[in-house]
DSSP file (Angstrom, degrees, kcal/mol; ACC not computed):
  #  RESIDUE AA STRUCTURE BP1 BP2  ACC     N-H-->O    O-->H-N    N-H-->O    O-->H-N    TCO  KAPPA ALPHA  PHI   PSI    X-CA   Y-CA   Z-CA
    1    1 A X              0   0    0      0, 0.0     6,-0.3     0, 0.0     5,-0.1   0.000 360.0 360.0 360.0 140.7    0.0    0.0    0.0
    2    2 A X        -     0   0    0      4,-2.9     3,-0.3     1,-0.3     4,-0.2   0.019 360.0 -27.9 -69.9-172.4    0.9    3.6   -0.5
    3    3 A X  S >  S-     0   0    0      1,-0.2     3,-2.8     2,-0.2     2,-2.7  -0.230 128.1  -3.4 -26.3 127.5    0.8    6.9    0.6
    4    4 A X  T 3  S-     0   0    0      1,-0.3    -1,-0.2    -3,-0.1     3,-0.1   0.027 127.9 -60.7  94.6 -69.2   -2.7    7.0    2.7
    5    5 A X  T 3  S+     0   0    0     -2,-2.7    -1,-0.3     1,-0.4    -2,-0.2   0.272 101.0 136.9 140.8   1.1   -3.7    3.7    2.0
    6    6 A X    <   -     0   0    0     -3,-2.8    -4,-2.9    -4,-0.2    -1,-0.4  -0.598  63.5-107.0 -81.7 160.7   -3.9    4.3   -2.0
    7    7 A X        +     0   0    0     -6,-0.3     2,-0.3    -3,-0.1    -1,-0.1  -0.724  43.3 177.8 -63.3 117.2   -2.3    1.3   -4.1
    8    8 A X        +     0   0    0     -2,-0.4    -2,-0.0     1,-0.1     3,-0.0  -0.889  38.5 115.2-135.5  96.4    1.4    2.6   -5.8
    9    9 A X        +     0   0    0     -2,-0.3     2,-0.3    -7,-0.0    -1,-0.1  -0.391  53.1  94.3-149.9  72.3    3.0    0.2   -7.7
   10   10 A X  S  > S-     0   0    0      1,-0.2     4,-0.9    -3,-0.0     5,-0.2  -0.963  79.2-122.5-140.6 141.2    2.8    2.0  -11.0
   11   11 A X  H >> S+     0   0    0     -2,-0.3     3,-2.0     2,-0.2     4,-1.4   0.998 113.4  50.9 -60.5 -49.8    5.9    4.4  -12.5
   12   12 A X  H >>>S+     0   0    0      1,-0.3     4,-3.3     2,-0.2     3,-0.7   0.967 113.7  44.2 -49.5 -44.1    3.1    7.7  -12.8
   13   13 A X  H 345S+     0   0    0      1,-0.2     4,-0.4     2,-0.2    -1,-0.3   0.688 117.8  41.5 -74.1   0.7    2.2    7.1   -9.2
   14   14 A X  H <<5S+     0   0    0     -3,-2.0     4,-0.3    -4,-0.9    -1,-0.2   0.573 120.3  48.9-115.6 -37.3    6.3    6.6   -8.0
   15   15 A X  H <X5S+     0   0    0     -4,-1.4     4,-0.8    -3,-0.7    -2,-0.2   0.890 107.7  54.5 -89.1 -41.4    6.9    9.7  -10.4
   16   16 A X  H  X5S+     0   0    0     -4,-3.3     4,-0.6     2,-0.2     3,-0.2   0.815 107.3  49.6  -9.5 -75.2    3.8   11.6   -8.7
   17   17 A X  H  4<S+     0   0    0     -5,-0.5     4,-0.3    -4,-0.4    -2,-0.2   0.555 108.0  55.4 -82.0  -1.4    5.3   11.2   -5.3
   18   18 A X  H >> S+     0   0    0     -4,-0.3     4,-2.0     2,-0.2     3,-0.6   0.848 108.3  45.9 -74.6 -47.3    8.6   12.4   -6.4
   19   19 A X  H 3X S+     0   0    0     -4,-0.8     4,-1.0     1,-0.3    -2,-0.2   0.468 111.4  51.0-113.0 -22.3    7.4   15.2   -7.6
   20   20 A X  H 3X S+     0   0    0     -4,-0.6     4,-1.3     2,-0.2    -1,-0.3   0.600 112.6  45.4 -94.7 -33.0    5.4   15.9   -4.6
   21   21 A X  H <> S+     0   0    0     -3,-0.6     4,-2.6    -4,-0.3    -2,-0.3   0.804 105.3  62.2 -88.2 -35.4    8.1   15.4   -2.3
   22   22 A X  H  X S+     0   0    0     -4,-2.0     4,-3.5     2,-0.2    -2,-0.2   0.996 112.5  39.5 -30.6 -86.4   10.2   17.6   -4.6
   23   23 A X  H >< S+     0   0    0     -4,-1.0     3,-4.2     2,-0.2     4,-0.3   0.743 110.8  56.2 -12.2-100.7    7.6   20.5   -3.8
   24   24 A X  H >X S+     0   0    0     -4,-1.3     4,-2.0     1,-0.3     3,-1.3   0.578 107.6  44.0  -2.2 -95.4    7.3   19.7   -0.6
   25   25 A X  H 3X S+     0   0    0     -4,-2.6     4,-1.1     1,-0.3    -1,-0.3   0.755 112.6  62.8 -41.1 -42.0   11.3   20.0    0.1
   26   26 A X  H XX S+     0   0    0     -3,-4.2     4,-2.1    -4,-3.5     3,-0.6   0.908 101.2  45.1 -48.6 -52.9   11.1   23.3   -2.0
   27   27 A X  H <> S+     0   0    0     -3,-1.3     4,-1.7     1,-0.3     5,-0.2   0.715 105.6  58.8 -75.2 -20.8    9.1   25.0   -0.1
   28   28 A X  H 3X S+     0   0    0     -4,-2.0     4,-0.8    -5,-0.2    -1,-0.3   0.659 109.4  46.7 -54.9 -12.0   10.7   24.2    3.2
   29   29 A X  H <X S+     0   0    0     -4,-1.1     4,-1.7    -3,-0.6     5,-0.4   0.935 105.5  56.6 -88.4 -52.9   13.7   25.6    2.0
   30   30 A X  H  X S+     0   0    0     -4,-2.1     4,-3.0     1,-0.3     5,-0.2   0.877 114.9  42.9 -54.5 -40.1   11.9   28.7    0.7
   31   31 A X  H  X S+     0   0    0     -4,-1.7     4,-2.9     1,-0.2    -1,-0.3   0.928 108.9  58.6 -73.6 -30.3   10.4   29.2    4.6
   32   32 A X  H  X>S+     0   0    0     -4,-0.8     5,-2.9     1,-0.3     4,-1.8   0.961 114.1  30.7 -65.3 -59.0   13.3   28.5    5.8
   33   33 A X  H  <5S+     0   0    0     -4,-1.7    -1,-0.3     2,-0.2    -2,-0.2   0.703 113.7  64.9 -51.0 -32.2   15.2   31.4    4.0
   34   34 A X  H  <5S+     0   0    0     -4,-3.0    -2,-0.2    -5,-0.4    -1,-0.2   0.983 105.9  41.5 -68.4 -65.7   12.2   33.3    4.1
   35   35 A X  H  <5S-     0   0    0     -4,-2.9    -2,-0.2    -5,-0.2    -1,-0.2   0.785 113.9-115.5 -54.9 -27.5   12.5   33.3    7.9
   36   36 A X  T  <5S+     0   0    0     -4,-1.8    -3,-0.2    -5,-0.3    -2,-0.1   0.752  83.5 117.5 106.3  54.2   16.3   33.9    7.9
   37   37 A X      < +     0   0    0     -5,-2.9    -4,-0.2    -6,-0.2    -5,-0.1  -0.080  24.3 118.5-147.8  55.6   17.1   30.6    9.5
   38   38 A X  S    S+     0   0    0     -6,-0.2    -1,-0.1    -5,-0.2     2,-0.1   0.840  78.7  33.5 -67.7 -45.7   19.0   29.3    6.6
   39   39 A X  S    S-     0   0    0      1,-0.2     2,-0.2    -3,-0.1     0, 0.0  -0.323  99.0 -67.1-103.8-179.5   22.4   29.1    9.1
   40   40 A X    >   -     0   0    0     -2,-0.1     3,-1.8     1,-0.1    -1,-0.2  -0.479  57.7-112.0 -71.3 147.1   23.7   28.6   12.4
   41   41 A X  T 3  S+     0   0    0      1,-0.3    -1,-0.1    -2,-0.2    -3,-0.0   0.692 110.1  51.8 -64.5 -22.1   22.5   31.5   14.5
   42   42 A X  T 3   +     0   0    0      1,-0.1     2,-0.8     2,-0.0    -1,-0.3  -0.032  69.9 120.1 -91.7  22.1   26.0   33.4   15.1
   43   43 A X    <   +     0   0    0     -3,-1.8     2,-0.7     2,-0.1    -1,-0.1  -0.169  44.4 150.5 -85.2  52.6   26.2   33.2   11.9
   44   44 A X        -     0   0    0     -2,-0.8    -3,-0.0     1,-0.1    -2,-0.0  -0.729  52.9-112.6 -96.0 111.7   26.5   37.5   11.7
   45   45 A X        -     0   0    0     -2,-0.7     2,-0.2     1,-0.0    92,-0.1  -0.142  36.3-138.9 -28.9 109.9   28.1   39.2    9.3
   46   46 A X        -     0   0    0     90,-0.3     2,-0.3    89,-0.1    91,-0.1  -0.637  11.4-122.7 -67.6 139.6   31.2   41.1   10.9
   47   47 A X     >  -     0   0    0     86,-0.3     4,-1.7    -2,-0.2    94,-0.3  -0.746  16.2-158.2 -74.5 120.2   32.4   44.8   10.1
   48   48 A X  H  > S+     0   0    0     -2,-0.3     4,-0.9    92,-0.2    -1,-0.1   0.659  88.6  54.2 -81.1 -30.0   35.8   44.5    9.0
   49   49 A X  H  > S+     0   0    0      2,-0.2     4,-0.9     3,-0.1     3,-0.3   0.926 112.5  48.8 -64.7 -50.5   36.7   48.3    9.9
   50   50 A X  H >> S+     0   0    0      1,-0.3     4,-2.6     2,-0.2     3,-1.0   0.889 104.7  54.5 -63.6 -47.7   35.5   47.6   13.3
   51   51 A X  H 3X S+     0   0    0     -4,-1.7     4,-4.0    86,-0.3    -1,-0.3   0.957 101.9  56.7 -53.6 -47.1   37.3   44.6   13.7
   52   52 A X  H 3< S+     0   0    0     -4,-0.9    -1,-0.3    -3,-0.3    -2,-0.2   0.638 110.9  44.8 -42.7 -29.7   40.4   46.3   13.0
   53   53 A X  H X< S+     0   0    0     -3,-1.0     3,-2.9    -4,-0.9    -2,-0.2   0.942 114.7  49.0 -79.5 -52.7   39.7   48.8   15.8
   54   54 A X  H >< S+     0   0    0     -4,-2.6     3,-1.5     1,-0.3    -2,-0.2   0.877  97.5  66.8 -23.2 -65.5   38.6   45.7   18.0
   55   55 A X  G >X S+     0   0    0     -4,-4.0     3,-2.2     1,-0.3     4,-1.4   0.738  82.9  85.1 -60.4 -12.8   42.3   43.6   16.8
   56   56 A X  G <4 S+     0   0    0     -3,-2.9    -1,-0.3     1,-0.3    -2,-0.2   0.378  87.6  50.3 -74.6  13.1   43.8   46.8   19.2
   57   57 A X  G <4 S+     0   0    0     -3,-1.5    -1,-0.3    -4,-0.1    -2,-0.2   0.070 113.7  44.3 -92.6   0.0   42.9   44.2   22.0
   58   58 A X  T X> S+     0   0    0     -3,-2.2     3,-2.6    -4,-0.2     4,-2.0   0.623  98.1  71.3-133.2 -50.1   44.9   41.9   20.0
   59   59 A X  T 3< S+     0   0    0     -4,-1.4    -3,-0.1     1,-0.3    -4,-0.1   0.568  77.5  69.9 -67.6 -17.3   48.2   44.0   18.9
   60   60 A X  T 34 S+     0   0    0     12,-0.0    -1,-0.3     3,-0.0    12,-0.3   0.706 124.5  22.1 -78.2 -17.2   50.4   44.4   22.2
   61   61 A X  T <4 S+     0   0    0     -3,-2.6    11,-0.8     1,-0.3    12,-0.6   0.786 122.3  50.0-112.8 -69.8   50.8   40.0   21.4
   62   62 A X     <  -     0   0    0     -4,-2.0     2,-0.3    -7,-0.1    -1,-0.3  -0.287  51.8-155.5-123.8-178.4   50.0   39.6   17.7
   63   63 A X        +     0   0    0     11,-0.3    13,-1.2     6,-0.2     2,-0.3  -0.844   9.7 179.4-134.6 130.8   50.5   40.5   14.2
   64   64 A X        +     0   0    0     -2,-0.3     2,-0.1    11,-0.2     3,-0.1  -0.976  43.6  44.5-148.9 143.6   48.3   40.1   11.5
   65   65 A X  S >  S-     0   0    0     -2,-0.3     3,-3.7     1,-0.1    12,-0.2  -0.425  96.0 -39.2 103.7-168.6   49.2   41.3    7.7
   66   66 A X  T 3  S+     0   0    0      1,-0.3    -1,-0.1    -2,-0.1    79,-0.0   0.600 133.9  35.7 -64.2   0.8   51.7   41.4    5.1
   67   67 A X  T 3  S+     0   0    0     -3,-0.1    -1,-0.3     2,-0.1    -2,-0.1   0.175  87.9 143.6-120.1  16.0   54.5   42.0    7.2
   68   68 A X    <   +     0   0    0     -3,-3.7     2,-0.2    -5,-0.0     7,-0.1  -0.151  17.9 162.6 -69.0 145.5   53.4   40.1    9.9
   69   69 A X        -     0   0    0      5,-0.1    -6,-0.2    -5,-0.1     7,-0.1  -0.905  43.3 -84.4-155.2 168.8   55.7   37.9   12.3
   70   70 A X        +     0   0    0     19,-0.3     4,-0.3    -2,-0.2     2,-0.2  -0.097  53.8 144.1 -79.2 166.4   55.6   36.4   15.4
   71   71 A X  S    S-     0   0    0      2,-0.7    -1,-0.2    -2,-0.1    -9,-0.1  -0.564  74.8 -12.0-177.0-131.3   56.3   38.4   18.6
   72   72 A X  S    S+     0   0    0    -11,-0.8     2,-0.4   -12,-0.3   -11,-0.1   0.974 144.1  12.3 -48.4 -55.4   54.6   38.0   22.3
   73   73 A X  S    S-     0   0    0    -12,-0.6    -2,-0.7     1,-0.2   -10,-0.2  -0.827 106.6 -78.5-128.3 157.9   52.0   35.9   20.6
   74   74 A X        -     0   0    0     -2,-0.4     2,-0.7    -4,-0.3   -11,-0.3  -0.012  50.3 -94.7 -46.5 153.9   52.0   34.1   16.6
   75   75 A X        -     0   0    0    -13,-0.2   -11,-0.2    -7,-0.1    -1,-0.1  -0.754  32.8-147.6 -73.7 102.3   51.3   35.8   13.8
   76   76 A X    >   +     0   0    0    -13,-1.2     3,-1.4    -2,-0.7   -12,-0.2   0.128  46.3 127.8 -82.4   7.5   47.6   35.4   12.8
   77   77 A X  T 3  S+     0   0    0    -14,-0.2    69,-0.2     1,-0.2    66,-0.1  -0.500  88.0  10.3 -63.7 153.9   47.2   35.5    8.7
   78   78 A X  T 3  S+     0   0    0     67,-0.7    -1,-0.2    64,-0.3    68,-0.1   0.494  80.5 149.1  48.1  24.9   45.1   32.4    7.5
   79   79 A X    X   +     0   0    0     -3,-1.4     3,-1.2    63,-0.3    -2,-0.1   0.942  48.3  80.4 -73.3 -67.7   44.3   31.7   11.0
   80   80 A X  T 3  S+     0   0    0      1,-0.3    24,-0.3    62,-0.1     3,-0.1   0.125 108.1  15.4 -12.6 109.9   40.8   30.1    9.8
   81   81 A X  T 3  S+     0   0    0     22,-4.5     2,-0.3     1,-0.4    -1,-0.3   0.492 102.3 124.3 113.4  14.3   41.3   26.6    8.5
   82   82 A X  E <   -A  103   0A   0     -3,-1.2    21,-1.6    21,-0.7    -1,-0.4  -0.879  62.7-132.5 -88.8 142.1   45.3   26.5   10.5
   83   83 A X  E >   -A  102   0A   0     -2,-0.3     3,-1.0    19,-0.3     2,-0.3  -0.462  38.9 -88.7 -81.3 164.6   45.5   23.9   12.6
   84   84 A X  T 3  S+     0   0    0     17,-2.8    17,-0.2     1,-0.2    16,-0.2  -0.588 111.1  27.7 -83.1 143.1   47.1   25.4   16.2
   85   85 A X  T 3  S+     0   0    0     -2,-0.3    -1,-0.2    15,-0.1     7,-0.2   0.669  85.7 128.7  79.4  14.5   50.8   25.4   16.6
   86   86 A X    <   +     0   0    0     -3,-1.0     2,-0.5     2,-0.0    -2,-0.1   0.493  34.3  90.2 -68.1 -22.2   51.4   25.7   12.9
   87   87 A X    >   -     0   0    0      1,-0.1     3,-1.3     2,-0.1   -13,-0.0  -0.669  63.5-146.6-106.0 150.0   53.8   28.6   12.2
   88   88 A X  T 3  S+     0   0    0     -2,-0.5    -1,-0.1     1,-0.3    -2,-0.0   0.687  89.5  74.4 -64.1 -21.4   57.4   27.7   12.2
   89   89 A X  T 3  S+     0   0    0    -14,-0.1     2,-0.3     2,-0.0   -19,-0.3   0.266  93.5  49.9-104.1   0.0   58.2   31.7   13.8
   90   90 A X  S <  S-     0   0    0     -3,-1.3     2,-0.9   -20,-0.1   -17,-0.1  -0.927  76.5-116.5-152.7 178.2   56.9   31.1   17.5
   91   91 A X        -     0   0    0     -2,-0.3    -3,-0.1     0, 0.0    -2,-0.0  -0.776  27.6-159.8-139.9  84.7   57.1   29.0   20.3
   92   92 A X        -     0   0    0     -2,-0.9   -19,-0.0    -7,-0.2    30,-0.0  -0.253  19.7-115.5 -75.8 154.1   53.9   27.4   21.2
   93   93 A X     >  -     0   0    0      1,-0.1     4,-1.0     2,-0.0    -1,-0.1  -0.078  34.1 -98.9 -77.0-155.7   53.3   25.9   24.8
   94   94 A X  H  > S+     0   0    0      2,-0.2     4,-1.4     1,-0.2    -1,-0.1   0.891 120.1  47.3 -64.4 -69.2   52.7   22.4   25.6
   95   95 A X  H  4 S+     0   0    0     26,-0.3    -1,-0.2     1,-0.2    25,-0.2   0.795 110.4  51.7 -67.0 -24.1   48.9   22.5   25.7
   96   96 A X  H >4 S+     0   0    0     25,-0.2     3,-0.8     1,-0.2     5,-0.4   0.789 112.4  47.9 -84.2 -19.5   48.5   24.5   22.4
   97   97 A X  H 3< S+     0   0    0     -4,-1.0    -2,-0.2     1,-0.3    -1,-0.2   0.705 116.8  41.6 -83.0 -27.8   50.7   22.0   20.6
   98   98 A X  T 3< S+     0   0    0     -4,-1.4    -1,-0.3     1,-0.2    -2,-0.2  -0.117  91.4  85.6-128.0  40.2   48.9   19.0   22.0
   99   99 A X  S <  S-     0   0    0     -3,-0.8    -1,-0.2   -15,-0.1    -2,-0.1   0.574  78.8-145.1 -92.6  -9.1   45.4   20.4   21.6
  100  100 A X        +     0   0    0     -4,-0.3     2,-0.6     1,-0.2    -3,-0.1   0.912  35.9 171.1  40.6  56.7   44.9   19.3   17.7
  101  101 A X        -     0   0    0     -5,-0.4   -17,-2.8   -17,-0.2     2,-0.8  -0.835  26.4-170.3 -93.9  96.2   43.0   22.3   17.3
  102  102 A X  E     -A   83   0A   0     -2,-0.6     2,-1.2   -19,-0.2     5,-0.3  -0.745  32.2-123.4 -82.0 120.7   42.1   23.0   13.7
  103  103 A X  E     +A   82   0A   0    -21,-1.6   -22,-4.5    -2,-0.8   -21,-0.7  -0.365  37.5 165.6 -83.4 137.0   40.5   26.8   13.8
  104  104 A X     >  -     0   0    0     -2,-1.2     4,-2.3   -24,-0.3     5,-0.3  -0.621  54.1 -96.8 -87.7 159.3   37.4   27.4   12.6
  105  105 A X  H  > S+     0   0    0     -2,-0.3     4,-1.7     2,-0.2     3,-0.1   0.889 123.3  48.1 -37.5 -49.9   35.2   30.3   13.1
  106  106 A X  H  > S+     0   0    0      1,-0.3     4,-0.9     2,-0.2     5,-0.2   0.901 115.5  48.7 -94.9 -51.5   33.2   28.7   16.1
  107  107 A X  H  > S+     0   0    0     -5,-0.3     4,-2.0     2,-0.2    -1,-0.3   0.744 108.0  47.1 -87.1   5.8   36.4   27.8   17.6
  108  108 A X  H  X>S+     0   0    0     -4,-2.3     4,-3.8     1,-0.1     5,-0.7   0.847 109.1  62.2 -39.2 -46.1   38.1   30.9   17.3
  109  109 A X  H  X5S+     0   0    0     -4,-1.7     4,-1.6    -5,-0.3    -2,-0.2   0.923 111.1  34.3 -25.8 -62.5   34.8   32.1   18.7
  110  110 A X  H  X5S+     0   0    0     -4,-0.9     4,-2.9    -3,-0.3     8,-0.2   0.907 115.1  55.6 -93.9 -54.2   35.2   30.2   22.0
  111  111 A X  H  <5S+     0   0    0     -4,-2.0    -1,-0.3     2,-0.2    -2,-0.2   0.882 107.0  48.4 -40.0 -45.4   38.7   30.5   22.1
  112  112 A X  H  <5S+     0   0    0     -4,-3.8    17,-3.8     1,-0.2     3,-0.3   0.825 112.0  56.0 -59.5 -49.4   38.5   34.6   22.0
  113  113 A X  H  <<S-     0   0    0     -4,-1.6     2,-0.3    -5,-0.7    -1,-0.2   0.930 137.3 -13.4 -59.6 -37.6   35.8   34.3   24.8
  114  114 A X    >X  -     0   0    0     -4,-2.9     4,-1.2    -5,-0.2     3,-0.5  -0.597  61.6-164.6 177.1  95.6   37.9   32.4   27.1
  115  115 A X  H 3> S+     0   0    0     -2,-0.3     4,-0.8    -3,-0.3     7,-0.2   0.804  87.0  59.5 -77.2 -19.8   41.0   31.0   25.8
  116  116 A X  H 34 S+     0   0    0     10,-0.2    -1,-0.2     1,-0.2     5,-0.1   0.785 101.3  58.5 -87.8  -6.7   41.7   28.6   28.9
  117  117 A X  H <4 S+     0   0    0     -3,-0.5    -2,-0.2    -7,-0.2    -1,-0.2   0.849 114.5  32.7 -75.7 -28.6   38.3   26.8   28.2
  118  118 A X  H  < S+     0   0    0     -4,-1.2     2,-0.9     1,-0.3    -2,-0.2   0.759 135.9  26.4 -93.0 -26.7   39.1   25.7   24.7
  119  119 A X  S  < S-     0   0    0     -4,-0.8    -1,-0.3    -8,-0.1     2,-0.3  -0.995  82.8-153.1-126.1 122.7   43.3   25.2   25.3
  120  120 A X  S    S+     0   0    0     -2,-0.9     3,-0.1   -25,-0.2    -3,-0.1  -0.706  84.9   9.0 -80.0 154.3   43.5   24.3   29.1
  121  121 A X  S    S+     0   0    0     -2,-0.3   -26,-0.3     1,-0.2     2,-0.3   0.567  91.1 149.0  12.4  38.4   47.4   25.6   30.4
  122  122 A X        -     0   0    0     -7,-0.2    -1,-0.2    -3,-0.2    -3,-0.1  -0.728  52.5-130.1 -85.8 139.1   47.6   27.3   26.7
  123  123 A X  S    S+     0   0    0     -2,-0.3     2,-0.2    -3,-0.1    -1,-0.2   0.776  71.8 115.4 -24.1 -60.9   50.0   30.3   27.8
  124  124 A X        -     0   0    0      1,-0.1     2,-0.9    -9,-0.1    -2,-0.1  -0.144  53.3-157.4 -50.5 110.6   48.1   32.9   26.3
  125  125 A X        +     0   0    0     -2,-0.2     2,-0.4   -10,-0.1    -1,-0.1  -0.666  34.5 140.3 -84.7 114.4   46.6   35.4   29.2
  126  126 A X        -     0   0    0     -2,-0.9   -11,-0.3     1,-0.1   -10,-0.2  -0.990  49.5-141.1-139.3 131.4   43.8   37.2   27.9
  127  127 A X        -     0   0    0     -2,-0.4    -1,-0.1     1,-0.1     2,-0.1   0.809  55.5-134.0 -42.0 -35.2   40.3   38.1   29.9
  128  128 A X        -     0   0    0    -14,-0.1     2,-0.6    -3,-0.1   -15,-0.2  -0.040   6.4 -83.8  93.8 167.0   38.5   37.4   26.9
  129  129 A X        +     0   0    0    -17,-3.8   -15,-0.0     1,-0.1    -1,-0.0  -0.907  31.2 171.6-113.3 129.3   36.0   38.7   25.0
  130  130 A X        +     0   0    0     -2,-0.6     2,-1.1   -17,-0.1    -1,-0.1   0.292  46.0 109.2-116.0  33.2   32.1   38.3   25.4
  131  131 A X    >>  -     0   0    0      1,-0.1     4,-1.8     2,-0.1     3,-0.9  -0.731  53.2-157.8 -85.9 103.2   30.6   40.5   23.1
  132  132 A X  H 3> S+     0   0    0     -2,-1.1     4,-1.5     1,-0.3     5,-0.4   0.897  99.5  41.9 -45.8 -40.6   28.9   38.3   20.1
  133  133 A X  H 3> S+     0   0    0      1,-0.3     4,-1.4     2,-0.2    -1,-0.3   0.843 114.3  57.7 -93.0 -23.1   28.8   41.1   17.4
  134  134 A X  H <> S+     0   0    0     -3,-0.9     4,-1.3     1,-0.2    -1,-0.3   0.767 108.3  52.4 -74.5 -34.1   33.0   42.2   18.8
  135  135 A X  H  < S+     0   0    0     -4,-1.8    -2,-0.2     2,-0.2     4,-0.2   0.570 104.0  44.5 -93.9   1.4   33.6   39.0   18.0
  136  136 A X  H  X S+     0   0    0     -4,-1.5     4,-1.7     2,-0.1   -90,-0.3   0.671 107.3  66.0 -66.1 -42.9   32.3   38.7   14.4
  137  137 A X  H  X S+     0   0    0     -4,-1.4     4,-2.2    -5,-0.4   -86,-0.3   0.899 107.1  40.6 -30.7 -55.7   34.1   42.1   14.1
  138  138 A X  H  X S+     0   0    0     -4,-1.3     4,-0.6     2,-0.3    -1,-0.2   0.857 110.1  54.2 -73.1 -40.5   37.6   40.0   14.7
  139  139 A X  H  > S+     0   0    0     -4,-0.2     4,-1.0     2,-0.2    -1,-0.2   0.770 109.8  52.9 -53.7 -30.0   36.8   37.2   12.7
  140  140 A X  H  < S+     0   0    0     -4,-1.7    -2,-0.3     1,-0.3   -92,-0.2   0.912 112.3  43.5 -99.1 -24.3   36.1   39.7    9.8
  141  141 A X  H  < S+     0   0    0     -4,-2.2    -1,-0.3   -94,-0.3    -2,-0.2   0.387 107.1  53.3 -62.7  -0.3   38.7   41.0   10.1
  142  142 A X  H >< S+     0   0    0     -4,-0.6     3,-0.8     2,-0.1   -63,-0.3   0.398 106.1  53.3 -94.3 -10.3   40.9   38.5   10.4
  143  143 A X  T 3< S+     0   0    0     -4,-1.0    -2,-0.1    -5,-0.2    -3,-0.1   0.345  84.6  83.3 -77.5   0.0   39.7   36.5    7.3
  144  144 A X  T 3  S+     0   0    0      1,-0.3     2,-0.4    -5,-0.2    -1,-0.2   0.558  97.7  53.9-100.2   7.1   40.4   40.0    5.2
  145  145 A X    <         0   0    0     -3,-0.8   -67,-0.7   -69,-0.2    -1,-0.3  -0.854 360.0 360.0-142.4 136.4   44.3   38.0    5.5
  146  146 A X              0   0    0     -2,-0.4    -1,-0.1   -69,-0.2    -2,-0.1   0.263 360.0 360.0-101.0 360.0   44.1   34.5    4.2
């Protein structure tokens, strides 16, 4: 038995329920976008001039651009999609080295908030940040060097 209770053992009625299901899946998608819940919910565009005022939280350790090098803390072009403890120029501790941390956005995220929950003994002293939309800021502005 089919759909209902109807009899489907024919190709129209198999082609039918494709077609239907097709729909179907179209217009969830359409509400879905429609409502604006297409993504993950942090998923908020960052100001890339802002962030740049923001990395001045950031700059007494690290370096980010084309002349960037390592110094208090690593140099942070491409950090998206780097695994942790990757550049050759700085001298990570113990815990950052044996965390197998690739970053991502989400964990940068968490890391930024409160770097000794994501890396337990990881060196870096920071307070953290917890401002959602200050920490898109950095992110977008730290993707603007791959």
């Amino acid at each position: 038995m089919g759909f209902a209770g109807m009899k489907s053992g024919n190709k129209e009625d198999h082609k039918q329920g494709n077609d239907a299901g097709k729909a179907a899946a179209l217009a969830l998608l359409a509400t879905a976008v429609w409502m604006g819940i297409s993504g993950p919910a942090h998923a908020v565009t960052g100001d890339v001039a802002a962030g740049k005022a923001a990395f001045a939280k950031c700059a007494s350790c690290h370096q980010i651009g084309p002349s960037a090098r390592a110094g208090f803390g690593p140099q942070l072009n491409g950090i998206v999609g780097r695994p942790a403890a990757a550049t050759k120029d700085y001298r990570y501790s113990p815990a950052m080295q044996n965390s197998h941390i690739v970053w991502t956005e989400d964990k940068l995220r968490a890391f930024m908030k409160s770097p000794g929950d994501v890396v337990p003994g990881t060196r870096m002293r920071f307070w953290g940040i917890s401002n959602a939309q200050e920490l898109n800021n950095l992110l977008a502005y730290m993707k603007s060097f791959p």
